[in-house]
C-alpha positions in Angstrom: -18.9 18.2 -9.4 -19.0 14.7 -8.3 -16.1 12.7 -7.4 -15.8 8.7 -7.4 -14.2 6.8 -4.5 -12.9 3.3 -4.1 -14.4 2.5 -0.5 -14.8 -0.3 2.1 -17.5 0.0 4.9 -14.8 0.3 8.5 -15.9 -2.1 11.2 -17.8 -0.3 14.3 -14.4 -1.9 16.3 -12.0 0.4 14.1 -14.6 3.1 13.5 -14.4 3.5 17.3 -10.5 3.3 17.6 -10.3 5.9 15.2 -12.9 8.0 16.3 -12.1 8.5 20.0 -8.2 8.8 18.2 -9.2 11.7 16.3 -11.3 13.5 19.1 -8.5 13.6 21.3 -6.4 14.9 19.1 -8.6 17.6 18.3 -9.2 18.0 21.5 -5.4 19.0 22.9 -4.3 15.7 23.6 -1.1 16.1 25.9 0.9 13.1 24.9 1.1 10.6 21.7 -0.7 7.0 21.4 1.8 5.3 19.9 0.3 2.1 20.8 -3.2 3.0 19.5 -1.9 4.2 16.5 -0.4 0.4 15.9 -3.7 -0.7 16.8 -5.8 1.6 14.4 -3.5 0.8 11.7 -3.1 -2.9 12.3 -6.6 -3.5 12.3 -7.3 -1.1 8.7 -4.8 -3.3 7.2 -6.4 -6.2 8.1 -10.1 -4.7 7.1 -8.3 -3.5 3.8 -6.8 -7.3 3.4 -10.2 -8.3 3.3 -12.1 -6.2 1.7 -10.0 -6.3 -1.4 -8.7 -9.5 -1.6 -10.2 -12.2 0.8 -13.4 -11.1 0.6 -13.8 -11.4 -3.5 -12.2 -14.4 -3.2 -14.7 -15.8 -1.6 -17.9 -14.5 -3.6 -15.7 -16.4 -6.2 -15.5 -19.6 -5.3 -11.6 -19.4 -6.1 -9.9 -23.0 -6.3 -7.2 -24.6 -3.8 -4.4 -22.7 -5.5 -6.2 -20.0 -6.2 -6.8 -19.2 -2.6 -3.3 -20.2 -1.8 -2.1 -17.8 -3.8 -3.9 -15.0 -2.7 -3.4 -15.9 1.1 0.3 -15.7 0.5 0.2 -12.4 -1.0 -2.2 -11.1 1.7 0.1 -13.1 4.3 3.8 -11.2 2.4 1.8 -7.9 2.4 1.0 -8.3 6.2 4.5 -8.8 7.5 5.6 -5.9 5.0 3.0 -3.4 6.2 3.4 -4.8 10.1 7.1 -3.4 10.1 6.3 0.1 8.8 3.4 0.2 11.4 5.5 -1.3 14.4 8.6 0.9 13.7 7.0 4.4 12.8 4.3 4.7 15.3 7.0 4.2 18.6 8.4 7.5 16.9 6.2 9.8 16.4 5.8 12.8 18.3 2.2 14.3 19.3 2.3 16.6 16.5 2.8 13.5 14.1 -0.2 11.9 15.8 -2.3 14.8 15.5 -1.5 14.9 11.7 -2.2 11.2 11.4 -5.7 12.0 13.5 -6.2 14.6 10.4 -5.1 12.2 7.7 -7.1 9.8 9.6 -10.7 12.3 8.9 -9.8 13.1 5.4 -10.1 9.1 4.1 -13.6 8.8 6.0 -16.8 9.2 5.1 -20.1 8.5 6.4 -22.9 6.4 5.3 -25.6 8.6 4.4 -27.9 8.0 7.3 -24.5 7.8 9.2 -25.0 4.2 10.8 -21.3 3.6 9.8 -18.7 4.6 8.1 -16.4 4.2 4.8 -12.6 4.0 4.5 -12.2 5.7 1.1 -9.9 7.1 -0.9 -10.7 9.1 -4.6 -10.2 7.9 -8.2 -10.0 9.7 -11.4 -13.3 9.7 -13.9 -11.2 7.7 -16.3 -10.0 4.9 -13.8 -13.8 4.7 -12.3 -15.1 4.3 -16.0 -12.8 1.7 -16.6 -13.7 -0.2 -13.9 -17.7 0.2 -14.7 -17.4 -0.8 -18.0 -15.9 -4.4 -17.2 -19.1 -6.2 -17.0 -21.3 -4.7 -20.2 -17.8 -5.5 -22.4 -17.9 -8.9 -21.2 -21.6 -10.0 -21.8 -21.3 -8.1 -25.5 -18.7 -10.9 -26.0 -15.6 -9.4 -26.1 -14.1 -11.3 -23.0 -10.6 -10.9 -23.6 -10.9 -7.0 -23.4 -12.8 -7.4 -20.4 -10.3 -9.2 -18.4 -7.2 -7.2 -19.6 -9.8 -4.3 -19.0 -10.4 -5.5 -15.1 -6.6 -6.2 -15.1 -5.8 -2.4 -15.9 -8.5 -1.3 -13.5 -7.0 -3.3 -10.2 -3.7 -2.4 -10.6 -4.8 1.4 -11.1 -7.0 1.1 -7.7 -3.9 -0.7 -6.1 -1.2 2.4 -7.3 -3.8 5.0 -5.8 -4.4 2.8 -2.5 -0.7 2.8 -2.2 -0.6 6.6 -2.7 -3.0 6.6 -0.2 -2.7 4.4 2.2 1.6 5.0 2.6 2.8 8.0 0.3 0.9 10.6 1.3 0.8 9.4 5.1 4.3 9.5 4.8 5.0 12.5 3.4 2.7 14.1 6.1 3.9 13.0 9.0 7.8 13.6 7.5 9.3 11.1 8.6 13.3 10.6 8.4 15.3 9.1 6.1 15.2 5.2 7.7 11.5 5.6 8.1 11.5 6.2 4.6 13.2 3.8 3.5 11.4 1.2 5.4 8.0 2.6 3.8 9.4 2.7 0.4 10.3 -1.3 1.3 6.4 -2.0 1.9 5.0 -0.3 -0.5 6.9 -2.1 -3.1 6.0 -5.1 -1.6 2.6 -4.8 -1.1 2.9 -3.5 -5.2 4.4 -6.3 -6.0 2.2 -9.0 -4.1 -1.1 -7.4 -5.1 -0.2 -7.2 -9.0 1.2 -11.0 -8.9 -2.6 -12.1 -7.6 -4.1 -9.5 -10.1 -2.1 -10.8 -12.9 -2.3 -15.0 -12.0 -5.6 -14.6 -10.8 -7.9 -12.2 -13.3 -7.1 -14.0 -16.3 -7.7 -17.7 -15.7 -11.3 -16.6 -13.7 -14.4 -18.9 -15.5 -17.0 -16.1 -16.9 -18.9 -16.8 -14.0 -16.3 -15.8 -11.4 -14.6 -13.5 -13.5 -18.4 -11.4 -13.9 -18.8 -11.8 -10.2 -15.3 -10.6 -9.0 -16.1 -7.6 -11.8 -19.4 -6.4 -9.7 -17.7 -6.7 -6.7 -15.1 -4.4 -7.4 -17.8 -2.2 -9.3 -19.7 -2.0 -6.0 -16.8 -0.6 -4.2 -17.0 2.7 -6.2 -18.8 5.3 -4.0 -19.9 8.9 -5.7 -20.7 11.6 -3.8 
């Protein structure tokens, strides 16, 4: 049985942070890294940014405002996700850390000659046919189904990132009841802020940047 992943190659800088992170917590590590972990999850956020907003954008060729209003979300989800980071990794203890090191193997995968390395998390059958189908209902004609289709699909991808990215962290590492509440703050932030571009942006797209942003997202599907 196959199973379909939304996925974004990691940079050999945070492959490498994350790597020696998770060997020396496999290892026995003695103490926790609270400052690498800031550093390791600074720097996915930022790849993340990228890969899911700024990075389309660009392919694009979005307008002034278009870009404006993407860098403000990006910028509003930045600050939101920077306080969770800051404030939870000064707390946790090394057994936190060596879940997080676990966490942090689970959402990898290798390229398949392994000259780098995916962040990735999976997506149901349904949500990855939704997303595939974008394109082909677009050049039958039937453009308005294809946006509100490529609508649907991005805000899916964006609930399981959040799952991904913050629920299930947090309910791993059990954090307290403050921590909790400051994650529950970001993620409905970074909700808010990514449907806001999905919703403004998607819809007014010409056919040419619209088919375009619909590939790119299309190529971030991995199945293995």
């Amino acid at each position: 049985m196959t199973t379909t992943y939304v996925a974004f190659r990691s940079s050999d800088a945070l492959h490498r942070m994350t790597d020696g992170f998770i060997q020396r917590m496999q290892a026995g590590a003695s103490e926790p890294e609270p400052k690498q972990v800031e550093k390791i999850m600074t720097t996915f956020i930022e790849e993340a940014l990228n890969a899911f907003f700024l990075e389309p954008a660009s392919f694009s060729g979005l307008s002034g405002t278009q870009m404006r209003l993407i860098r403000i979300a990006t910028d509003t989800i930045n600050k939101a996700t920077a306080l969770v980071i800051g404030r939870s990794a000064r707390k946790m203890d090394l057994q936190q850390n060596q879940a997080a090191a676990a966490y942090m193997d689970e959402i990898r995968i290798a390229a398949p000659d392994h000259s780098f390395w995916y962040v990735a998390f999976p997506i149901s059958e349904a949500l990855a046919e939704q997303g595939r189908r974008v394109t082909a209902t677009h050049q039958a004609g039937d453009a308005d189904t294809a946006r509100r289709e490529l609508v649907a699909y991005l805000r899916g991808v964006t609930d399981q990132a959040l799952l991904w990215y913050f629920d299930k962290p947090v309910e791993l590492l059990r954090f307290g009841p403050i921590l909790r509440k400051v994650a529950a703050v970001g993620v409905d932030t970074t909700r808010r802020a990514s449907y806001g571009v999905i919703n403004k942006i998607i819809p007014n797209l010409a056919d040419e940047q619209f088919l375009q942003s619909a590939e790119y997202y299309r190529g971030m599907q991995l199945t293995r």
